[in-house]
ZADREN-456580 format. One record per residue (C-alpha): residue number from 0; residue in three letters; y, x, z. Coordinates in pm, whole numbers, plus 50000, padded with zeros to 5 digits. Each point is the difference from the previous one (the first is absolute). Layout:
N
num; residuo; yy; xx; zz
NUM; ALA; Y; X; Z
...
! end
This chain:
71
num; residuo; yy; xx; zz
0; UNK; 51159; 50002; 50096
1; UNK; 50064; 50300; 49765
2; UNK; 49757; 50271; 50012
3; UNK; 50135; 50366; 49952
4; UNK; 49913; 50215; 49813
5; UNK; 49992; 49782; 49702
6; UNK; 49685; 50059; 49802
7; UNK; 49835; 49983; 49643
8; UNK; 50137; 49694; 49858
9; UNK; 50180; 49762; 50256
10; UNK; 49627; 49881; 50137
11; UNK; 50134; 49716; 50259
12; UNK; 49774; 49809; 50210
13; UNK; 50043; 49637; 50157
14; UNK; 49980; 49869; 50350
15; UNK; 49917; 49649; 49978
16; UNK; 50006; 49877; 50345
17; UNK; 49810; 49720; 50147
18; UNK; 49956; 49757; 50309
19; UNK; 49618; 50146; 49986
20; UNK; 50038; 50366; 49932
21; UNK; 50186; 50218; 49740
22; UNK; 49900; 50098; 49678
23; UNK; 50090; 50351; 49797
24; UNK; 50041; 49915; 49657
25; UNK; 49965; 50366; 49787
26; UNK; 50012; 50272; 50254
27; UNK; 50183; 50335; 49891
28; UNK; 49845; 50305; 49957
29; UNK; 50254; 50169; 50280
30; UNK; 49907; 49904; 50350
31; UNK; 50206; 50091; 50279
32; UNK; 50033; 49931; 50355
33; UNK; 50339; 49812; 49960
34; UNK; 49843; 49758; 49777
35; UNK; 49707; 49937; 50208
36; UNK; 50222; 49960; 50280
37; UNK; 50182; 49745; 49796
38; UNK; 49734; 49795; 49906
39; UNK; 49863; 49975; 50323
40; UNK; 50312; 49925; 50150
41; UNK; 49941; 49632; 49736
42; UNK; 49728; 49890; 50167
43; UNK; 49609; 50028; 49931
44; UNK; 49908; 50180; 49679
45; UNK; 49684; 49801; 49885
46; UNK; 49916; 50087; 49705
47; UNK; 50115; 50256; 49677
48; UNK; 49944; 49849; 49630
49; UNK; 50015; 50241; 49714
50; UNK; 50098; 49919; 49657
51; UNK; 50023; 50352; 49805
52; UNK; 49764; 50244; 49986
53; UNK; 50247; 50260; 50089
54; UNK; 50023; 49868; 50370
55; UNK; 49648; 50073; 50019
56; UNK; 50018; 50351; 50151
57; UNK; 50217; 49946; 50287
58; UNK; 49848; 49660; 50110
59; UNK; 49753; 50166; 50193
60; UNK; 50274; 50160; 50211
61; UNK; 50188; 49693; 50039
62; UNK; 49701; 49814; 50149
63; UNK; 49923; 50223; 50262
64; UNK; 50386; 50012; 50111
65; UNK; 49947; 49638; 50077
66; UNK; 49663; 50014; 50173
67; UNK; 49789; 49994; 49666
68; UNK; 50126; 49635; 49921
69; UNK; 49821; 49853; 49680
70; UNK; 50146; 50103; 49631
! end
């Protein structure tokens, strides 16, 4: 899925999906409803993992989108 608008420098984000739950690899700063929709529409979000620091101020929002699952 392609996120629009594009933002800061070509973050991306990976959906690694699992017979026991999803995982968000990197989450980008923009969250909208289409991507939300999106993801659920995969399956079960389980759990986010972060790698860069810069991810750090919107994985707050991200959690709670998915009824607060772990980061």
């Amino acid at each position: 899925m392609i996120v629009e608008p594009h933002a800061a420098i070509g973050q991306r984000a990976f959906l690694i999906e699992t017979p026991y739950g999803n995982i968000l690899w990197d989450c980008l700063t923009l969250l909208d409803q289409a991507t939300i929709d999106w993801i659920k529409s995969k399956g079960k979000l389980t759990a986010i993992a972060i790698s860069h620091p810069h991810y750090y101020t919107a994985m707050g929002s991200w959690s709670d989108a998915f009824d607060q699952i772990p980061i």
